[in-house]
N, C-alpha and C positions, 0 to 999 in steps of 0.2 A: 465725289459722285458715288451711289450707291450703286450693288454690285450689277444691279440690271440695265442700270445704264450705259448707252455706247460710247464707245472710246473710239475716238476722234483724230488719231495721228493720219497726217496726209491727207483728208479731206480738208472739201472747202467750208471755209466758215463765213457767214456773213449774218448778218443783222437787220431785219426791216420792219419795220415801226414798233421797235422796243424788242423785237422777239427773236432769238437767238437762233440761229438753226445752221445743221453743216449737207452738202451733200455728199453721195457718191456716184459712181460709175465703174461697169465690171463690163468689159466686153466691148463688140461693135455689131453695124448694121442690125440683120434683124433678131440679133443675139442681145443687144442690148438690155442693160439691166439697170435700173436709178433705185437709190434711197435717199431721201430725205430724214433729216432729224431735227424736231421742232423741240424745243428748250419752253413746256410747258406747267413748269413750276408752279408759275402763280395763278393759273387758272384752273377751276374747277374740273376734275376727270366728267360730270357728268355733261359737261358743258363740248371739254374735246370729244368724247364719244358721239354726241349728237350731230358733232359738225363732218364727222369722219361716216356716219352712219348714211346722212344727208348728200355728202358730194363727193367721197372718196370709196364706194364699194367695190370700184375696178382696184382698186390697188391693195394689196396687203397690209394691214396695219397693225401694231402693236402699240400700247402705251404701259410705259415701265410706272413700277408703285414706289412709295416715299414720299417724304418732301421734297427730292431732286428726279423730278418726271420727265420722260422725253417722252416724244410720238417719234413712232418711224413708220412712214410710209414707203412704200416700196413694188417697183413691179416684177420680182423675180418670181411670182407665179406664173407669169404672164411677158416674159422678157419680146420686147418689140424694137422697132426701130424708130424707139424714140430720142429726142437731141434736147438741148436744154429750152427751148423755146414751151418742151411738153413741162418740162419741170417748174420754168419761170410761173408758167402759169398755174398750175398747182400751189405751189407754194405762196401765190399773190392770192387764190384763193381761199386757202387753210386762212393767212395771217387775215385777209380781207375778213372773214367771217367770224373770227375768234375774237377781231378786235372792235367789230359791229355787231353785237349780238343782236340788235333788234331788227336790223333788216338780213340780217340771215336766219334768223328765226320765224320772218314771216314772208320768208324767200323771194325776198325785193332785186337779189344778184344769182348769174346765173355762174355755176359752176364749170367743169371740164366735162 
């Protein structure tokens, strides 16, 4: 992994439809705080930025440089009382739209 990429001990790791990604969790009720981290390697930065521009501006985001790219989305600007049902769906969102480009580029699915 290169040096900006995140390190992953103790998160959860899982995989859905090809795409890698781990979360986190810091905190409880309305302190809570989630990150996600998308394993966006093989897809074009300007392709993640558009999608994170589009349906993710409540959340904090960064995307690391290299050939070994991750996104991390994140609400510790904004830490709420969110549970994983906020995160499932986000995350079904990102992979939904990164893995459909043409109907999330002519905004055929609706975000968070």
């Amino acid at each position: 992994r290169t040096a900006d990429a995140p390190r992953f001990q103790g998160h959860t790791h899982s995989l859905l439809r090809g795409v890698e990604y781990y979360t986190e969790m810091y905190g409880s009720g309305p302190n809570t705080t989630w990150s996600i981290f998308f394993n966006v390697s093989a897809h074009p930065p300007e392709r993640v930025n558009q999608i994170v521009r589009r349906h993710f501006t409540h959340l904090e985001s960064r995307l690391s440089q290299g050939s070994d790219r991750w996104l991390t989305l994140s609400t510790a600007a904004d830490p709420g009382d969110y549970d994983e049902t906020d995160v499932d769906g986000w995350i079904a969102t990102f992979i939904d739209a990164l893995m459909n480009a043409s109907g999330a580029d002519q905004g055929h699915w609706g975000g968070p």
